[in-house]
Backbone as numpy.savetxt, mean C-alpha at the origin, in Angstrom:
# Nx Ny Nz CAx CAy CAz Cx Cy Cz
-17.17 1.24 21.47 -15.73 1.17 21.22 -15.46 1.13 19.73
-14.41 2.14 19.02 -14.15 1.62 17.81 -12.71 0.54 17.72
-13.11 0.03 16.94 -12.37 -1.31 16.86 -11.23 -1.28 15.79
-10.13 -1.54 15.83 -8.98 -1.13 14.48 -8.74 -2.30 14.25
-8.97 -2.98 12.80 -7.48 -4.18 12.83 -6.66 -3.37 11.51
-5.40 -3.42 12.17 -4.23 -3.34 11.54 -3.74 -4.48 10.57
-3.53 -3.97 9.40 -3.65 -5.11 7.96 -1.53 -4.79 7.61
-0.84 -5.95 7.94 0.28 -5.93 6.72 0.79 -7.52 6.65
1.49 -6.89 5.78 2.19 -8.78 4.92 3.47 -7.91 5.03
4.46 -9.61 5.41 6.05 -9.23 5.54 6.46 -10.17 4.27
7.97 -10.43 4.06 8.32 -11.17 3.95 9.68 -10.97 4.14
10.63 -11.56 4.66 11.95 -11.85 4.95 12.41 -10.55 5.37
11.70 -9.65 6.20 12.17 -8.31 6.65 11.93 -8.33 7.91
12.89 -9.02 8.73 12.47 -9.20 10.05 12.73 -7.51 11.00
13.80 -7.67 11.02 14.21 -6.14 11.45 13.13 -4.67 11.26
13.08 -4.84 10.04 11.75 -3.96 9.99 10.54 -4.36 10.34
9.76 -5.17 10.21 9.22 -5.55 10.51 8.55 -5.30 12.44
9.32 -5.98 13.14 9.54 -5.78 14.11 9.18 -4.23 14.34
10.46 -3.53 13.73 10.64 -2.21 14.31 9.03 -1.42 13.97
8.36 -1.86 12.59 7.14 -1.13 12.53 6.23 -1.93 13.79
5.88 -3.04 14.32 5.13 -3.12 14.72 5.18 -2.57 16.47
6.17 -2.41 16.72 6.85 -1.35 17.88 6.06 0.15 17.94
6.18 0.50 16.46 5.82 1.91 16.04 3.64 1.48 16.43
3.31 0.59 15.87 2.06 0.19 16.23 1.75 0.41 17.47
2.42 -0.69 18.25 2.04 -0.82 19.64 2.20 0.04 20.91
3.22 1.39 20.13 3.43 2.48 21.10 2.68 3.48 20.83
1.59 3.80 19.78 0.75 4.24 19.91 -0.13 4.60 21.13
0.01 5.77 21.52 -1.42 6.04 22.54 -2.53 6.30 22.09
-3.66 5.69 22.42 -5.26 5.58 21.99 -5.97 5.90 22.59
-7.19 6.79 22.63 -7.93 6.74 23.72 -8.52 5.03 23.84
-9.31 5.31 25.28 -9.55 4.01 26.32 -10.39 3.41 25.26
-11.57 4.26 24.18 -12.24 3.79 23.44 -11.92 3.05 22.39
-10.68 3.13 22.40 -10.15 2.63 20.62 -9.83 1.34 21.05
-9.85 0.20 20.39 -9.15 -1.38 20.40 -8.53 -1.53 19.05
-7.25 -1.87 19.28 -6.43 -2.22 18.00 -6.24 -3.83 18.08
-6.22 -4.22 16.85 -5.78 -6.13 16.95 -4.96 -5.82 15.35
-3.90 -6.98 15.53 -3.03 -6.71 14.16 -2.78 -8.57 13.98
-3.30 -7.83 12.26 -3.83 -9.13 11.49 -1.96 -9.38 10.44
-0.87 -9.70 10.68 -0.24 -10.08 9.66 0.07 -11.61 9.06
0.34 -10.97 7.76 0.56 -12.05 6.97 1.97 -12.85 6.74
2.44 -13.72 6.91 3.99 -13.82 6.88 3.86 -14.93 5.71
4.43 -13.98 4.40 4.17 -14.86 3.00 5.59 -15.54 2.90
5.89 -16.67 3.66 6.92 -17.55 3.27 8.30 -17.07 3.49
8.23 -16.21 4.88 9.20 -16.34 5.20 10.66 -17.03 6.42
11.51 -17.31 5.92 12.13 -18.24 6.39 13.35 -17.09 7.05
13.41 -15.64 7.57 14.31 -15.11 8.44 13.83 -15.17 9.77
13.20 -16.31 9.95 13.08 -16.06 11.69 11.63 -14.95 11.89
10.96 -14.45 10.97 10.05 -13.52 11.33 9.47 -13.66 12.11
8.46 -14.92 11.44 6.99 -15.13 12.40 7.57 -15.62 14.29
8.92 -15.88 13.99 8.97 -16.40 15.18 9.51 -15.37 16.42
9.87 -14.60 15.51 10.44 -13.43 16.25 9.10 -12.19 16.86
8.15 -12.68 15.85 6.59 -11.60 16.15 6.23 -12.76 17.37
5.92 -13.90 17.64 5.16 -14.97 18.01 5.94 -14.68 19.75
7.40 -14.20 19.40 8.13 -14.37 20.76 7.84 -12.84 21.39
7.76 -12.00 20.93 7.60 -10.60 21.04 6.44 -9.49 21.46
5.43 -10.60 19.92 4.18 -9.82 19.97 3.44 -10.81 19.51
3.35 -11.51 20.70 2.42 -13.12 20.85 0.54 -12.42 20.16
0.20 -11.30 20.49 -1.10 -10.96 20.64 -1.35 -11.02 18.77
-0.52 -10.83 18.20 -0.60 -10.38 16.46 -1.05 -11.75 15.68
-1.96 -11.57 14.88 -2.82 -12.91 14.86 -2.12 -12.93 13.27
-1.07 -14.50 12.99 -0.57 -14.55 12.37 -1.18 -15.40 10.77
-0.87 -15.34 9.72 -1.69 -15.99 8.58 -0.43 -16.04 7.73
-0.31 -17.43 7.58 1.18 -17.62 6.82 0.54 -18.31 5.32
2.25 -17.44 4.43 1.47 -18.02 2.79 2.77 -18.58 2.46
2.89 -19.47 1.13 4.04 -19.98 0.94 5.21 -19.02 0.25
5.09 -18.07 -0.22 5.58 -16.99 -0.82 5.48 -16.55 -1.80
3.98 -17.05 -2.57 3.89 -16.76 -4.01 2.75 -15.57 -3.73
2.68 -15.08 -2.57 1.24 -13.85 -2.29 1.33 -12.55 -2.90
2.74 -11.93 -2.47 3.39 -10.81 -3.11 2.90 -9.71 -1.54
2.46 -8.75 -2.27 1.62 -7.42 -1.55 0.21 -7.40 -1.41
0.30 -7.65 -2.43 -1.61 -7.14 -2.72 -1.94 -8.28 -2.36
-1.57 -9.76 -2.77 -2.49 -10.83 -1.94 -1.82 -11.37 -0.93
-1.20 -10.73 -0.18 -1.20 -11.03 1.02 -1.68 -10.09 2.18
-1.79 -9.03 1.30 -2.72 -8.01 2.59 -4.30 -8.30 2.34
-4.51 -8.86 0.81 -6.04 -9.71 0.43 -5.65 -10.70 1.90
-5.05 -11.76 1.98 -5.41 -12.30 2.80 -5.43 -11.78 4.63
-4.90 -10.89 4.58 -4.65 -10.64 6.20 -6.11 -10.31 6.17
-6.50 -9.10 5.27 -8.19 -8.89 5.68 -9.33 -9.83 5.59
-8.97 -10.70 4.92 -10.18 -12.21 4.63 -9.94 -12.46 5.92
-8.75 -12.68 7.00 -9.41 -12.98 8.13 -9.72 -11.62 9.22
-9.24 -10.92 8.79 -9.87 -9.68 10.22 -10.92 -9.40 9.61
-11.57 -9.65 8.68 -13.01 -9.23 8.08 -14.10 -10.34 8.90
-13.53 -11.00 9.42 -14.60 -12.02 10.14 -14.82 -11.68 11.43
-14.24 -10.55 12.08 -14.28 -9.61 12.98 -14.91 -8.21 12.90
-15.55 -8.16 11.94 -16.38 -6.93 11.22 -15.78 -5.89 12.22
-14.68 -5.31 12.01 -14.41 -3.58 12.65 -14.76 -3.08 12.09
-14.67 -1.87 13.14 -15.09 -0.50 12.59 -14.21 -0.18 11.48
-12.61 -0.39 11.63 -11.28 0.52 10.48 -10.53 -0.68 10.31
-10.32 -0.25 9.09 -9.34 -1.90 8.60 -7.81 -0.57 8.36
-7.01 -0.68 8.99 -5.96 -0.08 8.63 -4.62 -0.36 7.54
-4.45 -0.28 6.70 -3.32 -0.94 5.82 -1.96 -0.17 6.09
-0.72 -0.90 6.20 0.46 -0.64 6.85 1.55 -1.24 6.18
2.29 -0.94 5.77 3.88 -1.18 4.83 4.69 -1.73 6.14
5.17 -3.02 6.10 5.90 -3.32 7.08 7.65 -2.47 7.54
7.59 -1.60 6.03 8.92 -1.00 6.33 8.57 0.68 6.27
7.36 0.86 7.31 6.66 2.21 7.29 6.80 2.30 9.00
7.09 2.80 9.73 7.36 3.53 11.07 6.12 5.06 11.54
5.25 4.13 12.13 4.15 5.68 12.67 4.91 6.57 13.67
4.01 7.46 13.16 4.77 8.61 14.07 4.00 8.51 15.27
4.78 9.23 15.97 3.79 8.94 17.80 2.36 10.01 17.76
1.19 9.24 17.52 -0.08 10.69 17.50 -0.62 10.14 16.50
0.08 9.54 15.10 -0.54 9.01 13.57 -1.94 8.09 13.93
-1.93 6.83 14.93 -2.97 6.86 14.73 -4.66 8.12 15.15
-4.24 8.62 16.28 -5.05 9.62 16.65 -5.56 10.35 15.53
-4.65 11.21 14.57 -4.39 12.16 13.41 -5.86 11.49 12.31
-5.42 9.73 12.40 -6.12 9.19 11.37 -7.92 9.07 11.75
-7.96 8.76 13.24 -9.15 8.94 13.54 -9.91 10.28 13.85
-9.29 11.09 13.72 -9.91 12.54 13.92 -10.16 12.98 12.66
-9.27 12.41 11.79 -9.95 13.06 10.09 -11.27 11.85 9.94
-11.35 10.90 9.92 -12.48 9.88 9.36 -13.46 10.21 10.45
-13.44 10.93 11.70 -14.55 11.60 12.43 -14.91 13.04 11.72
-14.40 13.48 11.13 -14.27 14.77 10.68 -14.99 14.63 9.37
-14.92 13.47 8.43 -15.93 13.34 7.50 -16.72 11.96 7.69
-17.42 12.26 9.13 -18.44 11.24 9.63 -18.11 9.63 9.14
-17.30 9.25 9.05 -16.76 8.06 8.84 -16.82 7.21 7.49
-16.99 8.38 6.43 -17.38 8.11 5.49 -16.37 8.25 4.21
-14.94 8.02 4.22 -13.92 8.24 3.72 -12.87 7.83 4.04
-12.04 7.49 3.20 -10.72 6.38 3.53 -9.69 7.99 3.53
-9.50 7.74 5.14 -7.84 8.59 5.43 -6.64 7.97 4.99
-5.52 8.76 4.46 -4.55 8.53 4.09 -3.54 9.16 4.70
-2.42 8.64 5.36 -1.65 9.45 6.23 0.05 9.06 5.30
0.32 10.54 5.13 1.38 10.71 4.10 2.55 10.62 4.89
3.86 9.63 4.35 5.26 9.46 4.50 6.19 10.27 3.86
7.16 9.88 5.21 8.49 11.20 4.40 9.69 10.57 4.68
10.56 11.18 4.02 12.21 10.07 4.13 12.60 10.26 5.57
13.84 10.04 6.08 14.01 10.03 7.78 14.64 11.39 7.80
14.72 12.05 6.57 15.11 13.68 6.93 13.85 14.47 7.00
13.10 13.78 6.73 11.66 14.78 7.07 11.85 15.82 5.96
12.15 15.84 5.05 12.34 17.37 3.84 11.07 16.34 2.84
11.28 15.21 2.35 10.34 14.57 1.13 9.20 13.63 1.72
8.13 14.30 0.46 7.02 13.51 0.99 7.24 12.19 0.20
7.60 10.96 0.77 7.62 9.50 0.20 6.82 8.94 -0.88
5.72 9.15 -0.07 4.46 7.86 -0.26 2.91 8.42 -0.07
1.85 8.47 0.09 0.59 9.29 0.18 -0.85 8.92 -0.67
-1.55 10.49 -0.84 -2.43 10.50 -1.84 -1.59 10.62 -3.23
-2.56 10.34 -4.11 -2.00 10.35 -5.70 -3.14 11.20 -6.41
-2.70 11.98 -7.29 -3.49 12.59 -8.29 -3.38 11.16 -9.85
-4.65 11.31 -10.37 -4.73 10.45 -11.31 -3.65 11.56 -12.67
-3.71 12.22 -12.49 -3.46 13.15 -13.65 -1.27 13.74 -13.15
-1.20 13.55 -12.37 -0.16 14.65 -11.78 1.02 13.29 -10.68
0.54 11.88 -10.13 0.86 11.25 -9.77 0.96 11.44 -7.77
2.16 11.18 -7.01 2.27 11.67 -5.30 2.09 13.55 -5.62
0.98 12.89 -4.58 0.72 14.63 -4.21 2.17 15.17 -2.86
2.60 16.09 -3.42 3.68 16.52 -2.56 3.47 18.12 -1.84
1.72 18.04 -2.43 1.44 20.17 -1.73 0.11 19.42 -0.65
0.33 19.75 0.39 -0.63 19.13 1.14 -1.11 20.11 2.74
-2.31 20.72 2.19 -2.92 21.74 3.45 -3.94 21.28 3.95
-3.64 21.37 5.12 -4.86 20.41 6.00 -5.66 18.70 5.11
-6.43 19.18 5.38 -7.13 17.85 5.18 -6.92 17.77 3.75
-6.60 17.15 3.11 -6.32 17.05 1.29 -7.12 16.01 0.42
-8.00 16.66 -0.28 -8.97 15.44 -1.28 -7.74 14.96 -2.39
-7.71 13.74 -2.54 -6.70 12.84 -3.63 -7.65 12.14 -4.08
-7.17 11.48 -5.43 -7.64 10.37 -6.18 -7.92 9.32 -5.50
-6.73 8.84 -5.27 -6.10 7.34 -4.80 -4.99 7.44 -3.81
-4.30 6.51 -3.68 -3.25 6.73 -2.44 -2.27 5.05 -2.90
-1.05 5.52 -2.12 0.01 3.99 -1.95 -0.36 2.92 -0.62
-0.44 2.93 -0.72 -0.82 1.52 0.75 -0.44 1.62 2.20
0.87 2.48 1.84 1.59 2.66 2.85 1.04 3.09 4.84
-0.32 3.87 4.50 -0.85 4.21 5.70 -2.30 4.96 5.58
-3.10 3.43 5.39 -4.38 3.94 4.76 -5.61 3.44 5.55
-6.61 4.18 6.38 -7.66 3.95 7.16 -8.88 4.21 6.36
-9.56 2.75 6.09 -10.80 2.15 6.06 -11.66 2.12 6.58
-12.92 3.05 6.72 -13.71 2.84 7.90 -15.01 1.48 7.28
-15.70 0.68 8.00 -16.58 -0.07 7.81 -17.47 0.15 6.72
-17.96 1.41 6.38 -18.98 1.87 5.72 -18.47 1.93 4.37
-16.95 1.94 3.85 -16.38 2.06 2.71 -16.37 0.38 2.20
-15.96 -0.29 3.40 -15.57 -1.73 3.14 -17.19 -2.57 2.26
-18.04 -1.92 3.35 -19.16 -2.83 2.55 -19.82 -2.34 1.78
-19.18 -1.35 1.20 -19.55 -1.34 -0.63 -19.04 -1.25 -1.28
-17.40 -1.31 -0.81 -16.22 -1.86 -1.86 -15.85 -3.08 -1.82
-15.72 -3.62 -0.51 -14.89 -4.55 -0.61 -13.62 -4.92 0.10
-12.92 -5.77 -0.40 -11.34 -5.84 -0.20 -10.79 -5.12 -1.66
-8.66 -5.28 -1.26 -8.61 -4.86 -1.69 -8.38 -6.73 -3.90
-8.22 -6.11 -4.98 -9.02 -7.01 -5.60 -7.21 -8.02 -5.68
-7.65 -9.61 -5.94 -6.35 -10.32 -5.89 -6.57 -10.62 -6.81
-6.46 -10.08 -8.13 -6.13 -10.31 -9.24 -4.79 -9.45 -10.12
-4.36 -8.65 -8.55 -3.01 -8.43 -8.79 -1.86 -8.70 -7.60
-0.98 -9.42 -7.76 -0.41 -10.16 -7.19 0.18 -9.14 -6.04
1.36 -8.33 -6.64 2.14 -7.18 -5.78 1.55 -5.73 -5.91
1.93 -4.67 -6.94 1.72 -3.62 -7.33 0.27 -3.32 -7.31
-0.11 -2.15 -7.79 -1.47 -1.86 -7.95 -2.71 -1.78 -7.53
-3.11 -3.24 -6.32 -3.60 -3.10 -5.90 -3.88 -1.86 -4.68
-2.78 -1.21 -4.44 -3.88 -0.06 -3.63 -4.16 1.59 -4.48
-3.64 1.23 -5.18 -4.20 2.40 -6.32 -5.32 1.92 -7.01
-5.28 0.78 -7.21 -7.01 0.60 -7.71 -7.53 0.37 -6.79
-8.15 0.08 -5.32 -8.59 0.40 -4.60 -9.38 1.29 -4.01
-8.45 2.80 -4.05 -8.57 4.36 -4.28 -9.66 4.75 -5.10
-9.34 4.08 -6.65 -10.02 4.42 -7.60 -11.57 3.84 -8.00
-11.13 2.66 -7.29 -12.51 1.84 -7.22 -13.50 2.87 -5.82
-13.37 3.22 -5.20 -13.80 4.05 -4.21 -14.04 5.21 -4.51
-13.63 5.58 -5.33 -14.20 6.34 -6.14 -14.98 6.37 -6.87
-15.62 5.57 -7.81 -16.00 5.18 -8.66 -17.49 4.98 -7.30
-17.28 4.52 -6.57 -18.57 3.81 -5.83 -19.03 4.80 -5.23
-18.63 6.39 -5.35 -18.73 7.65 -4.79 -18.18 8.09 -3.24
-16.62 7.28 -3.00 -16.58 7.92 -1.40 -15.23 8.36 -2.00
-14.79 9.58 -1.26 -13.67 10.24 -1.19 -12.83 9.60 -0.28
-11.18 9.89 -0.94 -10.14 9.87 -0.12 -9.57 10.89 0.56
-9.05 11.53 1.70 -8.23 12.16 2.39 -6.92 11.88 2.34
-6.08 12.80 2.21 -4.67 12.99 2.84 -4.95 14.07 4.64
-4.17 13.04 5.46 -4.11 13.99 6.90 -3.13 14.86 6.30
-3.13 15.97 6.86 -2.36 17.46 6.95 -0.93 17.28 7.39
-0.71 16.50 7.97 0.75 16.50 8.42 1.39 14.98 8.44
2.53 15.11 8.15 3.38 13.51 8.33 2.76 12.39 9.39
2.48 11.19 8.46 2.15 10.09 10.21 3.19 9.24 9.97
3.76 9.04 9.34 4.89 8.41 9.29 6.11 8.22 8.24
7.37 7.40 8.70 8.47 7.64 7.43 8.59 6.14 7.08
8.68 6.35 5.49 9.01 5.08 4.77 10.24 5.92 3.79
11.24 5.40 3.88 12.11 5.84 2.74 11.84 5.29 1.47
12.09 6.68 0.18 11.59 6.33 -0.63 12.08 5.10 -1.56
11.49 3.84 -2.53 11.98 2.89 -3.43 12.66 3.28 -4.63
12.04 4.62 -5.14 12.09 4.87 -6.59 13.04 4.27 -7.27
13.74 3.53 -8.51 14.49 3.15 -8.72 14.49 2.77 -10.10
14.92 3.16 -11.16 15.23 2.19 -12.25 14.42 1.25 -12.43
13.41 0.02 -12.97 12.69 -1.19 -12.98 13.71 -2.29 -13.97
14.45 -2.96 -13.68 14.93 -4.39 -13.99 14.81 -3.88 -15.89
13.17 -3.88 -15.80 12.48 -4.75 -16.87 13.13 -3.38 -18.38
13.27 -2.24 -17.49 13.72 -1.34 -18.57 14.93 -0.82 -18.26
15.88 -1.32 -17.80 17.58 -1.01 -17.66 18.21 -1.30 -18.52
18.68 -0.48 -19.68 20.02 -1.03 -20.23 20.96 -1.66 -20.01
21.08 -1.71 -19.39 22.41 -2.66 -18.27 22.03 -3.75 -17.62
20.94 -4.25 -17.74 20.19 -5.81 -17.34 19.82 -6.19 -18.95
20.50 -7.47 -18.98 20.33 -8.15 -20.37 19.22 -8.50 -20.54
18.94 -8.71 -21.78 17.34 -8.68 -22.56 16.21 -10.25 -21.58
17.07 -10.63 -21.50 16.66 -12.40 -20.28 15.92 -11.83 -19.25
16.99 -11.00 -18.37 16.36 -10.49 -16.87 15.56 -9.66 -17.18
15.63 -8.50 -18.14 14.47 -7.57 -18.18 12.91 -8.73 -18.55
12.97 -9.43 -19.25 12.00 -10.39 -19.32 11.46 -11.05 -18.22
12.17 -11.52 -17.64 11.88 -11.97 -15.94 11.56 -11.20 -15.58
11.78 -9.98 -14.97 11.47 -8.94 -14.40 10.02 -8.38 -14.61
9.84 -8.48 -15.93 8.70 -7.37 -16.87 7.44 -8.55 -16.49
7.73 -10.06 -16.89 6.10 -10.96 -16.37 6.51 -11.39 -15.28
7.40 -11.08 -14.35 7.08 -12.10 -12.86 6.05 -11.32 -12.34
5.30 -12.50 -11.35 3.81 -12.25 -11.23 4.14 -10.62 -9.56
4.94 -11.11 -9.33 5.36 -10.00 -8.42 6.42 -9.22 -8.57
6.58 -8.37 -9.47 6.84 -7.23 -9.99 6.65 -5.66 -9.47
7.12 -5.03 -10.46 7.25 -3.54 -9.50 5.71 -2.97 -9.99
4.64 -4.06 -10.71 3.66 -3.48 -11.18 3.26 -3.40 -12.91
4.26 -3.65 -13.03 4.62 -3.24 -14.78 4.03 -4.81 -15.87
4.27 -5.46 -14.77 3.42 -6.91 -15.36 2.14 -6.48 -16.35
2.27 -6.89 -17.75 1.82 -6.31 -18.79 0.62 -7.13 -18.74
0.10 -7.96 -18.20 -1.27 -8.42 -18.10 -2.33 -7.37 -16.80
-1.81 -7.85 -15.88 -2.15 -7.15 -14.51 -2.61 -5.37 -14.66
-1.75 -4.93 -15.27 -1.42 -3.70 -15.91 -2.44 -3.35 -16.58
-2.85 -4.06 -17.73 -3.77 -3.82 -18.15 -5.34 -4.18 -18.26
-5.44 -4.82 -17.00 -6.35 -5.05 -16.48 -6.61 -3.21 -15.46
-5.80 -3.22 -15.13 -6.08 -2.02 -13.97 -6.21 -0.68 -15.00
-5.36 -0.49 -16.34 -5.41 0.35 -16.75 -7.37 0.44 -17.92
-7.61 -0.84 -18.38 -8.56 -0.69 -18.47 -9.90 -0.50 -18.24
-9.42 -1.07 -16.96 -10.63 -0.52 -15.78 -10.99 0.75 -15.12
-10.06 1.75 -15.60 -9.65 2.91 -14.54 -9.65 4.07 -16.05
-8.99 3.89 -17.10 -8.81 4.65 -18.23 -9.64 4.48 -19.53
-9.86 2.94 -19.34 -10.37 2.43 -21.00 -9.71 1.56 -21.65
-9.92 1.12 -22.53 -9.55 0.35 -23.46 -8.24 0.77 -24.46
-8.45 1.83 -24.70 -7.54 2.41 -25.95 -6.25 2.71 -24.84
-6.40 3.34 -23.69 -5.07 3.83 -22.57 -4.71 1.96 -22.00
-5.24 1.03 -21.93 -4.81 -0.32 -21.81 -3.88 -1.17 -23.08
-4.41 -1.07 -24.66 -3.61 -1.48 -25.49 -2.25 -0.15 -25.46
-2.42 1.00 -25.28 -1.61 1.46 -25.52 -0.31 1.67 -24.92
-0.53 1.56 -23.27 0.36 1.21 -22.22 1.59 -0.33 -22.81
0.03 -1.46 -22.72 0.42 -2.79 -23.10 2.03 -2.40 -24.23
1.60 -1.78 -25.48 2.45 -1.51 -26.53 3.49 -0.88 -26.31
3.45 0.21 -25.20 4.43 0.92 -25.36 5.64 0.53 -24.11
5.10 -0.29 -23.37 5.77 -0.76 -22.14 6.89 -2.08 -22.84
5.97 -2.63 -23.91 6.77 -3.79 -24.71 7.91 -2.91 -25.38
7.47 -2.23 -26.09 8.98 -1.08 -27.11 9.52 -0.90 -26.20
9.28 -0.26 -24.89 10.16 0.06 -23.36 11.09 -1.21 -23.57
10.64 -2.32 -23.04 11.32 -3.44 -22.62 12.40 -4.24 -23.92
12.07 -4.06 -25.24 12.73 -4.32 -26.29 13.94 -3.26 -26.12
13.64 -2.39 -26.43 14.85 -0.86 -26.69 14.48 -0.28 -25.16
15.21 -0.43 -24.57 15.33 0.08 -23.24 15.83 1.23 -23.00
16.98 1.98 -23.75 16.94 3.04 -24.07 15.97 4.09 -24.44
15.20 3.67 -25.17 13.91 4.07 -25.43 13.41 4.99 -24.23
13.41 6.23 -24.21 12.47 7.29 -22.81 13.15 6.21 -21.41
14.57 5.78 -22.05 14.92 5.78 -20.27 15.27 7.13 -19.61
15.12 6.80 -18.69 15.14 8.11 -17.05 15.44 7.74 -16.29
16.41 8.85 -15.18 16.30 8.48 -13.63 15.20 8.83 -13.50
15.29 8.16 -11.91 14.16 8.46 -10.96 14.00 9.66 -10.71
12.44 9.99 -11.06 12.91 12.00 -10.35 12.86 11.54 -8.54
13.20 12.59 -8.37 13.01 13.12 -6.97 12.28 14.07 -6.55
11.61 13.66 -4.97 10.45 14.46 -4.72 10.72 15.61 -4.05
């Protein structure tokens, strides 16, 4: 039998929440597959856990006080489904909706390269025209051209299958970043250890996209909040320590001070190379 645990962290998103784990549990599997879903409920007080506990009693719950973010709270959902050694550790965005077939899609590609590669199953807005969320090119950023099976760098978190053989020579994913980043360095660290990532060929599910302006570089958020914004430890990523930890690990030294520097001039003169969000 292969064995799935399903990896996400909520917090105060009950509604979604819910509605993704619906999208989970209506999955059809063959007889061989076993799914168990490991979430994390980092301190929240909308009724979540109680609303999963009344619903979907089977979902093995791990509560944090709310300082976990993303990245360490899906660190923690897998510290405990890792004591269950599966076959696929699956990672899942609580406000990500599978499509009916996504998980199938995901196990037929990680059979397809003998189980030796983390699948990535790419999101699209609820019009189905944009690709959301996915693989990432290190050089080029969301891959948005995608034929059949697709080699990427790295990937967003959003809908990403782990098979066993990746885990025990990577790891988890690392909690030395609170929210952001961690599943792009992940990607890259997996790389680095020589296993490839996949993009599946077709949509497994929709997350509408975040893109947005960041606090920390808005003209129109006073110099205070962009400060808050730019070091809270759960951030859109931009946290100038965290940051450059990932950027030095992945680029070097010289692409880490230089980020560091130029993200600070960002946050001083905010005007400075402000932009909308493109669109995909």
């Amino acid at each position: 039998m292969n064995r799935i645990a399903v990896l996400l962290t909520v917090h105060n998103r009950k509604d979604k929440t819910l509605e993704c784990l619906a999208g989970i549990f209506r999955q059809e599997l063959p007889e061989e597959v076993g799914l168990e879903v490991f979430l994390t409920s980092d301190g929240c007080t909308d009724g979540t856990p109680e609303a999963i506990r009344e619903q979907y009693p089977q979902v093995h719950l791990i509560y944090g006080d709310g300082s976990l973010f993303w990245n360490r709270g899906m660190h923690a959902a897998w510290s405990e489904a890792e004591k269950g050694d599966y076959d696929y550790y699956l990672w899942l965005n609580d406000d990500t909706i599978l499509s009916d077939g996504a998980l199938v899609k995901l196990l037929d590609a990680a059979a397809e390269k003998q189980h030796r590669a983390i699948i990535v199953g790419y999101t699209t807005d609820e019009s189905g025209k944009y690709i959301t969320y996915g693989g990432r090119s290190k050089t080029t950023g969301l891959m948005t051209r995608i034929n059949g099976l697709t080699l990427c760098d790295t990937f967003n978190g959003n809908i990403v299958l782990i098979p066993r053989s990746v885990y025990r020579v990577v790891g988890k994913n690392d909690p030395v970043f609170h929210h952001a980043i961690g599943d792009t360095d992940y990607g890259l660290r997996a790389q680095k250890a020589g296993f490839e990532s996949f993009v599946v060929g077709t949509a497994c599910g929709v997350c509408n996209c975040h893109v947005r302006l960041p606090k920390w570089c808005d003209a129109k958020v006073s110099f205070v909040q962009r400060c808050k914004s730019f070091y809270r430890p759960g951030g859109n990523g931009a946290n100038p320590f965290e940051f450059f930890i990932y950027r030095k690990r992945h680029y070097g030294l010289g692409a880490a001070i230089l980020t560091f520097v130029s993200n600070h001039v960002r946050l001083l003169f905010p005007r400075f190379r402000e932009k909308s969000p493109s669109k995909y």
